[in-house]
Residue frames as a rotation matrix with the C-alpha (Angstrom) as fourth column:
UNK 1
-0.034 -0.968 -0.248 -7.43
-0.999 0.036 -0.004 8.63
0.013 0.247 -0.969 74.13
UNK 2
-0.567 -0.183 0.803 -8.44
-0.328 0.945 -0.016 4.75
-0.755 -0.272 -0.596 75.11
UNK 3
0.542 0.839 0.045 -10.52
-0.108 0.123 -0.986 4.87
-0.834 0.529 0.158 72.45
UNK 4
0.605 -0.530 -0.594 -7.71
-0.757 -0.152 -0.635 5.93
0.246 0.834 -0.493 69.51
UNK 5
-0.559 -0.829 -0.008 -5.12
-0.826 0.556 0.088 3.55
-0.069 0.056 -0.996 71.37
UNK 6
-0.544 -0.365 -0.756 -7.44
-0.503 0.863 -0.054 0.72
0.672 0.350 -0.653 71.25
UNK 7
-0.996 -0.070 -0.059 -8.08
0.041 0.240 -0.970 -0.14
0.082 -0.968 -0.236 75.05
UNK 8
-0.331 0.893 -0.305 -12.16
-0.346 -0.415 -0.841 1.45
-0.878 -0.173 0.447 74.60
UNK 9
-0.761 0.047 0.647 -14.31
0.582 0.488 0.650 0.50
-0.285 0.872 -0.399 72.17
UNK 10
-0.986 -0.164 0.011 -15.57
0.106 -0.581 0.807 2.94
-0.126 0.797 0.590 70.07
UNK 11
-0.413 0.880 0.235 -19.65
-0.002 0.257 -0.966 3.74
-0.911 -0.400 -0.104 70.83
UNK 12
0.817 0.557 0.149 -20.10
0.350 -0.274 -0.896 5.43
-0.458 0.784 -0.419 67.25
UNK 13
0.750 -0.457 -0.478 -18.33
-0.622 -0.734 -0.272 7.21
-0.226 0.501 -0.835 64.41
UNK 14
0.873 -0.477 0.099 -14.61
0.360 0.495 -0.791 6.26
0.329 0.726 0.604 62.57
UNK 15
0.761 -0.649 -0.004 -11.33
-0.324 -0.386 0.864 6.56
-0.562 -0.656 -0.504 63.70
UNK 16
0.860 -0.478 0.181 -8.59
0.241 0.067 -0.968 6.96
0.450 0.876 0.173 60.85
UNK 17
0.535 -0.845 -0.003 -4.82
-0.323 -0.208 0.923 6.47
-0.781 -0.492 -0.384 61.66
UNK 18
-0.487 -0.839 -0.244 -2.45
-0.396 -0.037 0.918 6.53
-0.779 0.543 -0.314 58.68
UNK 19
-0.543 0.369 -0.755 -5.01
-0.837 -0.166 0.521 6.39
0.067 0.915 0.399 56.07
UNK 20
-0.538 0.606 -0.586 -6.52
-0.208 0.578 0.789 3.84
0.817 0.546 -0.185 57.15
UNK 21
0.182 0.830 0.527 -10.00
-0.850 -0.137 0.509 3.08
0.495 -0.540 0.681 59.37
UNK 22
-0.835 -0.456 -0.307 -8.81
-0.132 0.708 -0.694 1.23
0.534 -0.539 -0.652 62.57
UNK 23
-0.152 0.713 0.685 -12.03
-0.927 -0.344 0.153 1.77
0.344 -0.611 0.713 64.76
UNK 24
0.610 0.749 0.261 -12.39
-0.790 0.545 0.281 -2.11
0.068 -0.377 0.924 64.84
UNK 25
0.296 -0.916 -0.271 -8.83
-0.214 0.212 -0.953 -2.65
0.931 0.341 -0.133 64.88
UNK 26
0.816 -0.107 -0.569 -7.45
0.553 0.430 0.713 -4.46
0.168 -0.896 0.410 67.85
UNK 27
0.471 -0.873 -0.130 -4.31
-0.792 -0.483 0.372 -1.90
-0.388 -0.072 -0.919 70.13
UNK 28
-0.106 -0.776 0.621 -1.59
0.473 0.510 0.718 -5.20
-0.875 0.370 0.313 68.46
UNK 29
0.230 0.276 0.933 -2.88
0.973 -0.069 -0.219 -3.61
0.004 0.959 -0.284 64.71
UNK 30
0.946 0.174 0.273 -2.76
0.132 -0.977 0.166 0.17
0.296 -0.121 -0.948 65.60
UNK 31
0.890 -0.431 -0.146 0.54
-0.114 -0.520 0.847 -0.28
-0.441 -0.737 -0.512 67.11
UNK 32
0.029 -0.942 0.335 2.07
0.920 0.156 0.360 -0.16
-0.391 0.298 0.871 64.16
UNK 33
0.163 -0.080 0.983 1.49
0.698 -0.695 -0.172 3.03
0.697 0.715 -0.057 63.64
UNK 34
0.705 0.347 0.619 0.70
-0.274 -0.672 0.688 4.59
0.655 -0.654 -0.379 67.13
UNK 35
-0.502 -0.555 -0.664 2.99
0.494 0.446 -0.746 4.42
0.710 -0.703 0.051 70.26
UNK 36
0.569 0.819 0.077 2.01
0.139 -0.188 0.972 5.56
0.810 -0.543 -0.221 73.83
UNK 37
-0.776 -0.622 0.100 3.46
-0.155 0.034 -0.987 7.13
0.611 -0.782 -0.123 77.25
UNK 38
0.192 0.979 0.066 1.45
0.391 -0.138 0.910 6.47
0.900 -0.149 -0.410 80.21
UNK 39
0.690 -0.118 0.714 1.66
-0.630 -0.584 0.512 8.25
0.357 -0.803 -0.477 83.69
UNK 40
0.795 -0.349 0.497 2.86
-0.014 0.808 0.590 5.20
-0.607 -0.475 0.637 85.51
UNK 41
0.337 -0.582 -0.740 6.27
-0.941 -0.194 -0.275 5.28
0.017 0.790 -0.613 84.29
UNK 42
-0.417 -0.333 0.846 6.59
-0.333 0.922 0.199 1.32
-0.846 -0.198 -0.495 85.25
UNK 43
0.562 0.733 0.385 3.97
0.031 0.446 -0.895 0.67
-0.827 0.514 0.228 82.30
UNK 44
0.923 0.090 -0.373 6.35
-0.308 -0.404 -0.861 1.62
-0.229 0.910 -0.345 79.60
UNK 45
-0.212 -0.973 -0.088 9.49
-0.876 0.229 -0.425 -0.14
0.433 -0.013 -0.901 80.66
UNK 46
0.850 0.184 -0.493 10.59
0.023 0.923 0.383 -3.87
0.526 -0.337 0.781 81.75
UNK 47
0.877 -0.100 0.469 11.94
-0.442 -0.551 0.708 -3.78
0.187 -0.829 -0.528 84.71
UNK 48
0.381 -0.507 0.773 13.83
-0.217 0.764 0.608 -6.78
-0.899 -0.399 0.181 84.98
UNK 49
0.761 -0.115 0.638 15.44
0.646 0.216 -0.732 -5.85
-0.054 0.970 0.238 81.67
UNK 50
-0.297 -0.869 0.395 18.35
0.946 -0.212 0.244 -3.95
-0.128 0.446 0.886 80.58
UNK 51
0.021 0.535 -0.845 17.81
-0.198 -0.826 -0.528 -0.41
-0.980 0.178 0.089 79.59
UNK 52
-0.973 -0.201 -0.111 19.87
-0.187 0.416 0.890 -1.84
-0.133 0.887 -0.443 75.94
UNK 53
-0.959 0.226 0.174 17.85
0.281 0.851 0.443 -4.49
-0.048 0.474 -0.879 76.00
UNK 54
-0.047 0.858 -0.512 14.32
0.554 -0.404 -0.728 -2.70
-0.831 -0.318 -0.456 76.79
UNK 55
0.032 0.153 -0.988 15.31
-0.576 -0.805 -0.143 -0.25
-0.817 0.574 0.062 73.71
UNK 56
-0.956 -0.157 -0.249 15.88
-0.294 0.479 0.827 -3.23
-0.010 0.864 -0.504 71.51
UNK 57
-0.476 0.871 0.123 12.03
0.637 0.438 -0.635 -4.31
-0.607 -0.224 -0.763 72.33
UNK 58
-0.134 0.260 -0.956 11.25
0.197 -0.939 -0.282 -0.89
-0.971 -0.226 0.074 71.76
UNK 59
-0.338 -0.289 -0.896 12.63
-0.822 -0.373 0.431 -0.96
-0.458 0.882 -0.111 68.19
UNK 60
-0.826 0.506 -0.247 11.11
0.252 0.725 0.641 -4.43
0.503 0.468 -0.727 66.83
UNK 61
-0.614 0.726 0.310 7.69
-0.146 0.281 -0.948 -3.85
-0.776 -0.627 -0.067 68.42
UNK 62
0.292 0.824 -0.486 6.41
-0.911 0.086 -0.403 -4.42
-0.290 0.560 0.776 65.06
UNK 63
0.083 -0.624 -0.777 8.45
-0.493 0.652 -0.577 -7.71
0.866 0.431 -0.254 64.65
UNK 64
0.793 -0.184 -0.581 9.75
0.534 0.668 0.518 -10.45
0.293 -0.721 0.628 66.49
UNK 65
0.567 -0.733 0.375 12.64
-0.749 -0.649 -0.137 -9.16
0.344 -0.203 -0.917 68.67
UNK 66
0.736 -0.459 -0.498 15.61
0.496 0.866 -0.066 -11.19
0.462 -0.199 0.865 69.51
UNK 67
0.818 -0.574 0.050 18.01
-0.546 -0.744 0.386 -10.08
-0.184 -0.343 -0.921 72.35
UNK 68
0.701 -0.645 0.303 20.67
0.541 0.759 0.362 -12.48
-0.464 -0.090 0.881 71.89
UNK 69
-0.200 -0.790 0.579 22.88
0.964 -0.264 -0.027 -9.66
0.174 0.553 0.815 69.24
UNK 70
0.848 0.453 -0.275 21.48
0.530 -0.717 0.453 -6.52
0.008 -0.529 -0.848 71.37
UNK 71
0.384 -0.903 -0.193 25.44
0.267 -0.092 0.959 -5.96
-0.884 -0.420 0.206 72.04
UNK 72
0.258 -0.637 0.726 26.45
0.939 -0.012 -0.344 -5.18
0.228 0.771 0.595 68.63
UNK 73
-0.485 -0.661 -0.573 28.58
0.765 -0.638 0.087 -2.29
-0.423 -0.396 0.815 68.32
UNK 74
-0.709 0.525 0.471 26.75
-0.055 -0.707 0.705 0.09
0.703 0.474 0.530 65.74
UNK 75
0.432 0.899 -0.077 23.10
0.335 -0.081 0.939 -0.79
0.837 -0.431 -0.336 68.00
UNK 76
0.286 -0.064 -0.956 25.03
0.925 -0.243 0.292 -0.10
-0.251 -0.968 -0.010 71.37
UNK 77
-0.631 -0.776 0.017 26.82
0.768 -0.622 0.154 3.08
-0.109 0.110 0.988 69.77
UNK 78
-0.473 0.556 0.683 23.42
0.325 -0.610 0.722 4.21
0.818 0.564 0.108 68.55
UNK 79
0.462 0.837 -0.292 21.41
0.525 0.007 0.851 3.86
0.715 -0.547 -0.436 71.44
UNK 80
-0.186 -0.669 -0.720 24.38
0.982 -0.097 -0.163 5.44
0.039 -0.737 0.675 73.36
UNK 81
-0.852 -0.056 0.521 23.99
0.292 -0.876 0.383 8.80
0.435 0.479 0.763 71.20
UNK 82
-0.207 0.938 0.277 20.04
-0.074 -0.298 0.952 8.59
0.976 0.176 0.131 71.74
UNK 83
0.514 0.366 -0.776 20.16
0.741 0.266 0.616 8.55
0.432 -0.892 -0.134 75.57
UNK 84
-0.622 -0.747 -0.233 22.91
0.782 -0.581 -0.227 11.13
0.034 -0.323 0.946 75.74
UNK 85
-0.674 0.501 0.542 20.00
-0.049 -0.763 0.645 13.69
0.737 0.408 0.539 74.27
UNK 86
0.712 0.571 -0.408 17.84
0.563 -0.119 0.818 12.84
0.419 -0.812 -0.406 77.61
UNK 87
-0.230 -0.682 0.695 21.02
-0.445 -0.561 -0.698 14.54
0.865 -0.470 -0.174 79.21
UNK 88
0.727 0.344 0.595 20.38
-0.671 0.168 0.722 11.99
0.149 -0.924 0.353 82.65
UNK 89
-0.216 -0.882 0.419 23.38
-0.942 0.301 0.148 9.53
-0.257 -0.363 -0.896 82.36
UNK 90
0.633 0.682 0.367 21.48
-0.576 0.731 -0.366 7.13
-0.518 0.020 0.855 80.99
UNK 91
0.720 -0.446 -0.532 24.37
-0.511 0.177 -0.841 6.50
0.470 0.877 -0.101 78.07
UNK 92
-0.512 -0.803 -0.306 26.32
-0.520 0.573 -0.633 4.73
0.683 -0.165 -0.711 80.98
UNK 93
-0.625 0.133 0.769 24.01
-0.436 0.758 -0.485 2.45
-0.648 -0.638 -0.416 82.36
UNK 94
0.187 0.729 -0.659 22.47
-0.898 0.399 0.186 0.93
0.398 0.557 0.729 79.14
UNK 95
-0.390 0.111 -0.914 23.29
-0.018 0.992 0.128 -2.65
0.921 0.066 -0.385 81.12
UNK 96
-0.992 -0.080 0.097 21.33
-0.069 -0.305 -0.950 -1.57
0.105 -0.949 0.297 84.16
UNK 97
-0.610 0.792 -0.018 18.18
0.773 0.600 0.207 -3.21
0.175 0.112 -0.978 84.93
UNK 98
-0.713 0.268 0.648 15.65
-0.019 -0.931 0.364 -0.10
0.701 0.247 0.669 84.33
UNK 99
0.819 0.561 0.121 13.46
0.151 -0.414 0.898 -0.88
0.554 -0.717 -0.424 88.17
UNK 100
0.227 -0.324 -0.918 16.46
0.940 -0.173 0.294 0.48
-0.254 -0.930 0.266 89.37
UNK 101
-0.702 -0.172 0.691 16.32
0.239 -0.971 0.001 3.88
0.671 0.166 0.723 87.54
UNK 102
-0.571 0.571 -0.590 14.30
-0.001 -0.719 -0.695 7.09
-0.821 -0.396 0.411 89.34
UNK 103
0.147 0.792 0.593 11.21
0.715 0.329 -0.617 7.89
-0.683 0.515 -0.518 87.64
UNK 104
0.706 0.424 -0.568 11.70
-0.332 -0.510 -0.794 10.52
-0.626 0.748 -0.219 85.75
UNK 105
-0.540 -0.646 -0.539 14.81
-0.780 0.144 0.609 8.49
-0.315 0.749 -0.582 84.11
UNK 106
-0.694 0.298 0.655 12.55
0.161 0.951 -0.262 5.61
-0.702 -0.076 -0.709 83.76
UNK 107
0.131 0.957 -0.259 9.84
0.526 -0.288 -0.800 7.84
-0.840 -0.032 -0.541 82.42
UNK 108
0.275 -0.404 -0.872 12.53
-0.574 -0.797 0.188 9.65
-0.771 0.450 -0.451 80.03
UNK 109
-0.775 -0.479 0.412 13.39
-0.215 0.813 0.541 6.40
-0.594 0.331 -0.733 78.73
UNK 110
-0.374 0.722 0.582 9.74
0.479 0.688 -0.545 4.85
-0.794 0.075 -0.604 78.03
UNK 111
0.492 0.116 -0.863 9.55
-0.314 -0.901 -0.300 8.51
-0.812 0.419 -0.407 75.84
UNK 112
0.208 -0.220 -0.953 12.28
-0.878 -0.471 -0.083 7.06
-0.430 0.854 -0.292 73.71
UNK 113
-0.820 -0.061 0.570 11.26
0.057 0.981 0.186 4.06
-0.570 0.184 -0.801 73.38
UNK 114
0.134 0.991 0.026 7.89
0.490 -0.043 -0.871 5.17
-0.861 0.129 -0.491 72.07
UNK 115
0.798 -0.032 -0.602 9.76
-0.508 -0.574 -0.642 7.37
-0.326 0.818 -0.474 69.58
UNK 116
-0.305 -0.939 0.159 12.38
-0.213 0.230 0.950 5.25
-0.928 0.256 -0.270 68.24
UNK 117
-0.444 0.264 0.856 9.99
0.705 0.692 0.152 3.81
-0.553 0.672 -0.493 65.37
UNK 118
-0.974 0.190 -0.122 8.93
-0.221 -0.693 0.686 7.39
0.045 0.695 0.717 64.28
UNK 119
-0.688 0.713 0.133 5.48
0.552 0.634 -0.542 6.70
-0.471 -0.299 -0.830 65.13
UNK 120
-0.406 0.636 0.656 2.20
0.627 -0.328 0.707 8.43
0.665 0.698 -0.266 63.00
UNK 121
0.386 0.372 0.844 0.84
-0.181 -0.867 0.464 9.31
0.905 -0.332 -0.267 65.94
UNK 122
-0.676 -0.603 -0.423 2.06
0.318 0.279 -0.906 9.65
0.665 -0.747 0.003 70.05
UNK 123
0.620 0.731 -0.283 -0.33
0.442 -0.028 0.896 9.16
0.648 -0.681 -0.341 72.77
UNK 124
-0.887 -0.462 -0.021 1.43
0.177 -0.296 -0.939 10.78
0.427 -0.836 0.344 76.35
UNK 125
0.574 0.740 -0.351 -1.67
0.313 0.198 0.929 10.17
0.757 -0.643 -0.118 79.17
UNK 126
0.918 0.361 0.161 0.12
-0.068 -0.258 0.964 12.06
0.390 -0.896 -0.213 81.51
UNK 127
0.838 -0.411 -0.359 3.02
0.468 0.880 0.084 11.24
0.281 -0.239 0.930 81.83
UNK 128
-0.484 -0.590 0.646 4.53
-0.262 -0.607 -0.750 14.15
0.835 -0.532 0.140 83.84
UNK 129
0.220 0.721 0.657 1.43
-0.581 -0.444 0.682 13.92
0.784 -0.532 0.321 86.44
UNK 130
0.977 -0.056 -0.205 3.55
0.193 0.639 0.745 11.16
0.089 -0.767 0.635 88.90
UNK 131
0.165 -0.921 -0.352 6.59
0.798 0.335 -0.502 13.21
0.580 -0.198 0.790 88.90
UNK 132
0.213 0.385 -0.898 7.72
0.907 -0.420 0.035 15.81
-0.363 -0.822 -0.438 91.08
UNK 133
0.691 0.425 -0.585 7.85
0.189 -0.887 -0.422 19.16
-0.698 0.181 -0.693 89.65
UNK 134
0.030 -0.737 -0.675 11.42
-0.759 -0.456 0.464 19.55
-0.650 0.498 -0.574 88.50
UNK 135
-0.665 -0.303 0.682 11.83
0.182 0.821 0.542 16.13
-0.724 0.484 -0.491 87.23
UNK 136
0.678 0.732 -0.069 7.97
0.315 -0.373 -0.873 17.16
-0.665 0.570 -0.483 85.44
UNK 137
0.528 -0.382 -0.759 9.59
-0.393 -0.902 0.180 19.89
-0.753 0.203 -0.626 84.51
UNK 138
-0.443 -0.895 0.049 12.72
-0.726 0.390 0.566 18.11
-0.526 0.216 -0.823 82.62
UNK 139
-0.098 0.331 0.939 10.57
0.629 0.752 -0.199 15.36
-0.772 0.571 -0.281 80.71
UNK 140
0.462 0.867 -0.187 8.67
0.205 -0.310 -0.928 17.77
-0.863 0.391 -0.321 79.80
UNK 141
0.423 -0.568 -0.706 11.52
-0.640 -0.739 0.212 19.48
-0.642 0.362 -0.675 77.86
UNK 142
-0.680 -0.581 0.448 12.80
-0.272 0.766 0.582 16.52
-0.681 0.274 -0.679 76.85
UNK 143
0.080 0.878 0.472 9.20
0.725 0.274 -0.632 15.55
-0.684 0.392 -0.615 75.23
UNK 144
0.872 0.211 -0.442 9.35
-0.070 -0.839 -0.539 18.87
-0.485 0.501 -0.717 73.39
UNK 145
-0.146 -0.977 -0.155 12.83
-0.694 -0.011 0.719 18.33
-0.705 0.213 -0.677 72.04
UNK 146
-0.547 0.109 0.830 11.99
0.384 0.914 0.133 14.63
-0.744 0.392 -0.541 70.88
UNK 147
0.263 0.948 -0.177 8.55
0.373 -0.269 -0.888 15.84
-0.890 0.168 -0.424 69.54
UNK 148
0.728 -0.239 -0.642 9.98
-0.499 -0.828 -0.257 18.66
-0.470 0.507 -0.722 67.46
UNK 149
-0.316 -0.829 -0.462 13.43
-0.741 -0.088 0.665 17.03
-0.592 0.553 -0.587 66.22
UNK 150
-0.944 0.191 0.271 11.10
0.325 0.692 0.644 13.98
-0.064 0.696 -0.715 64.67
UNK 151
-0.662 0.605 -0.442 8.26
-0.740 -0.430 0.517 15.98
0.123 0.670 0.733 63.60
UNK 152
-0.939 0.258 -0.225 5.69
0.126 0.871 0.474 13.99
0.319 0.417 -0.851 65.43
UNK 153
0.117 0.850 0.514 1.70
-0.658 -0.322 0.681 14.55
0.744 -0.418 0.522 65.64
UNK 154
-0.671 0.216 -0.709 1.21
0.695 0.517 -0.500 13.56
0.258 -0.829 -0.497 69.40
UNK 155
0.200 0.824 0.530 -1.82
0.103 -0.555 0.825 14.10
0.974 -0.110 -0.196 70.95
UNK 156
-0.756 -0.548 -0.357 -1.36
0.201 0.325 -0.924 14.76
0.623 -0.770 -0.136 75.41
UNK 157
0.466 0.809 -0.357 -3.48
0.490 0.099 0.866 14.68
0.736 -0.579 -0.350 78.12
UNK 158
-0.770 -0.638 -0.018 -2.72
0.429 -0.496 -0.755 16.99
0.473 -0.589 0.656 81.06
UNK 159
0.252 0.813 -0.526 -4.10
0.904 -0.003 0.428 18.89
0.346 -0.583 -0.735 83.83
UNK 160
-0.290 -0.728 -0.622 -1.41
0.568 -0.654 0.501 21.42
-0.771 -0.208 0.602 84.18
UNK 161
0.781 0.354 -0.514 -2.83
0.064 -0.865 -0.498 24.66
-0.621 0.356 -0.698 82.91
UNK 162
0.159 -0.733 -0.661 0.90
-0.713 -0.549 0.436 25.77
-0.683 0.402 -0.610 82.07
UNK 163
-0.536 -0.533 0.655 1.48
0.120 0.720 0.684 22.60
-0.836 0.445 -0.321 80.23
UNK 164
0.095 0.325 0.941 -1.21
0.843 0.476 -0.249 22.88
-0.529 0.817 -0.229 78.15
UNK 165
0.793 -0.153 -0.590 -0.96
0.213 -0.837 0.504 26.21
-0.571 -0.525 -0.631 77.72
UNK 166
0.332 -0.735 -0.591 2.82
-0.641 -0.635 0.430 26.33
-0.692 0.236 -0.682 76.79
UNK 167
-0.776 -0.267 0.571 3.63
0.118 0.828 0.548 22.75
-0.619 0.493 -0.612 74.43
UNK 168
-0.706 0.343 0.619 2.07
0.649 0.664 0.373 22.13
-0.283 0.665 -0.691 71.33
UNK 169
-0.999 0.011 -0.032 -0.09
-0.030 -0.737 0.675 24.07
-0.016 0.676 0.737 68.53
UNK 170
-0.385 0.923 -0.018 -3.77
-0.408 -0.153 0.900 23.40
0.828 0.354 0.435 69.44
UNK 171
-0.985 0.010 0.175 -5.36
-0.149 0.474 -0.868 23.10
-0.092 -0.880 -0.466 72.70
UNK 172
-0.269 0.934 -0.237 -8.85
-0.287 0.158 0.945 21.22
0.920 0.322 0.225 73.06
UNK 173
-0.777 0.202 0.596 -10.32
-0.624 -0.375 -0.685 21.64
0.085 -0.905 0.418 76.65
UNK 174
-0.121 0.909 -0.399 -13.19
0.099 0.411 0.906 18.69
0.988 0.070 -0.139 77.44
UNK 175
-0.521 0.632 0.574 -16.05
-0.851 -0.327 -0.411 19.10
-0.072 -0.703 0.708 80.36
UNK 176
-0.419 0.884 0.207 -18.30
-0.410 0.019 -0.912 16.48
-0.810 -0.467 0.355 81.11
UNK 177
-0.373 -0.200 0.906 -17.41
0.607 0.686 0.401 14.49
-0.702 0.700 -0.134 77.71
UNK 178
0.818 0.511 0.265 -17.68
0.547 -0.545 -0.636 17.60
-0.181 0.665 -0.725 75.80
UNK 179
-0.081 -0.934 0.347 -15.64
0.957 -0.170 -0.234 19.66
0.278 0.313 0.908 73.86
UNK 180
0.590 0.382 -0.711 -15.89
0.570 -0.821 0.032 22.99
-0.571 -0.425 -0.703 75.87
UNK 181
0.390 -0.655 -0.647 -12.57
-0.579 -0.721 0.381 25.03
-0.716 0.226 -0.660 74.04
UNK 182
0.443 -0.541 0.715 -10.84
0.582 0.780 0.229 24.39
-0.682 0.315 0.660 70.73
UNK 183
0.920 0.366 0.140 -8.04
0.336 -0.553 -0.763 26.21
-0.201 0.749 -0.631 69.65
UNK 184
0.425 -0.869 0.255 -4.82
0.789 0.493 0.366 27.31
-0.443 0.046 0.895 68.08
UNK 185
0.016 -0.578 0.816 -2.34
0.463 -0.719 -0.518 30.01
0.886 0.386 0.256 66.65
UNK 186
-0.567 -0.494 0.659 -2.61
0.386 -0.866 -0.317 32.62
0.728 0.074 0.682 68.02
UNK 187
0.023 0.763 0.646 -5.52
-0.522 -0.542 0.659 32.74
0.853 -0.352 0.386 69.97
UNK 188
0.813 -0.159 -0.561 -4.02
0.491 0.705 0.511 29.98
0.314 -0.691 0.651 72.02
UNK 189
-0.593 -0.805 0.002 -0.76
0.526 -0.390 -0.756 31.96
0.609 -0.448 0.655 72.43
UNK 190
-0.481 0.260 0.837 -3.04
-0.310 -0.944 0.115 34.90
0.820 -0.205 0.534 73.72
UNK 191
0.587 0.809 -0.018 -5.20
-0.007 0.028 1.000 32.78
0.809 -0.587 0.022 76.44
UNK 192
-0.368 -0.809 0.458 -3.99
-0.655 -0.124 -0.745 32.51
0.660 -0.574 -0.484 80.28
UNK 193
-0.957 0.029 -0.290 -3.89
0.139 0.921 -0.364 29.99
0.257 -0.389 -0.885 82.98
UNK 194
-0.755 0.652 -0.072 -7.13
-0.015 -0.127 -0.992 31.92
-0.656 -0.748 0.106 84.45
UNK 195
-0.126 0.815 -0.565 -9.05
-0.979 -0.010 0.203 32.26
0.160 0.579 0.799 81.26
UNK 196
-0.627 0.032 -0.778 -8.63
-0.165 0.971 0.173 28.21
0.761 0.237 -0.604 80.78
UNK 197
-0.913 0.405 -0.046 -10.02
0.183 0.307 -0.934 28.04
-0.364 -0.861 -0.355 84.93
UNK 198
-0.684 0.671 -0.288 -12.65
-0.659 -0.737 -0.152 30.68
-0.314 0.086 0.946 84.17
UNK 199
-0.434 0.495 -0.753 -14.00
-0.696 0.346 0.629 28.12
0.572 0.797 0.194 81.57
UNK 200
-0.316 0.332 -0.889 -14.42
-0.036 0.932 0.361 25.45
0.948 0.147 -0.283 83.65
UNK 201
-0.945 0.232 -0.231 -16.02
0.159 -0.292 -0.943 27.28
-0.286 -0.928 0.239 86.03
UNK 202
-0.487 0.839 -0.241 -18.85
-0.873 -0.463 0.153 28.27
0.017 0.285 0.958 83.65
């Protein structure tokens, strides 16, 4: 994954993101196409910002941003609508400085900030694996909602059997910088948490 966002450089081979061969593309060049959650839900938000004013960043990250007209009515109405759909209360504290949210509202946020631009592709490194179960639980759903209502290819990292498991249409299992399992339909509906151990026991 540090490799596609950018962060790794790339030992061999080609790495193609919206038609065209980034591989020696700096992460400022890729991120116009790619966005990213990362565990740490502090990494994806400015604290000492607004939640507004954090989603107005969010939405020019390919542009300069300017907070100074952040307050208009249409942008505050929108951004109201698009925080109601996290279902956390977020739609009444969009002037609330986001290191005082809880993580998983912090963590629900940085999600739709990463999808406001409709990205090509969505990175998510985890980014259940520093909450506690329910809250887990409750991104997660959220993530699947988002995912699905804008039809984006995201790729996730996890450890959580059930996560991988239940979310998303193709699971690819690595060992030891190898691809040990790759697979989808149906034969991915059919596997269980123990087959997935089993493997990485052999």
């Amino acid at each position: 994954m540090n490799t596609i966002a950018g962060t790794l450089t790339a030992d061999a081979g080609e790495i193609d993101l919206a038609d065209r061969n980034v591989v020696k593309k700096p992460v400022s060049y890729r991120a116009r196409w790619m966005s990213r959650v990362f565990q740490d839900p502090k990494m994806g938000t400015a604290g000492d910002l607004s939640v507004a004013e954090n989603l107005v960043l969010a939405q020019s990250h390919t542009h300069t941003a300017s907070l100074r007209r952040y307050k208009k009515a249409d942008r505050w109405n929108r951004y109201q609508e698009l925080l109601k759909t996290l279902n956390m209360g977020l739609e009444d504290r969009l002037e609330t400085q986001v290191k005082y949210l809880s993580g998983g509202q912090r963590q629900a946020l940085s999600l739709l900030m990463a999808t406001l631009s409709k990205p090509k592709l969505l990175l998510l490194d985890e980014h259940t694996a520093a909450l506690d179960p329910k809250t887990s639980h409750d991104v997660m759903e959220i993530t699947q909602k988002i995912v699905t209502r804008e039809g984006l290819t995201t790729m996730m990292i996890t450890h959580k059997m059930s996560d991988a498991l239940k979310y998303g249409n193709r699971l690819i299992m690595v060992q030891d910088g190898q691809i040990k399992l790759d697979v989808s339909g149906e034969e991915k509906q059919n596997l269980k948490s123990e087959d997935l151990v089993n493997l990485f026991q052999d």
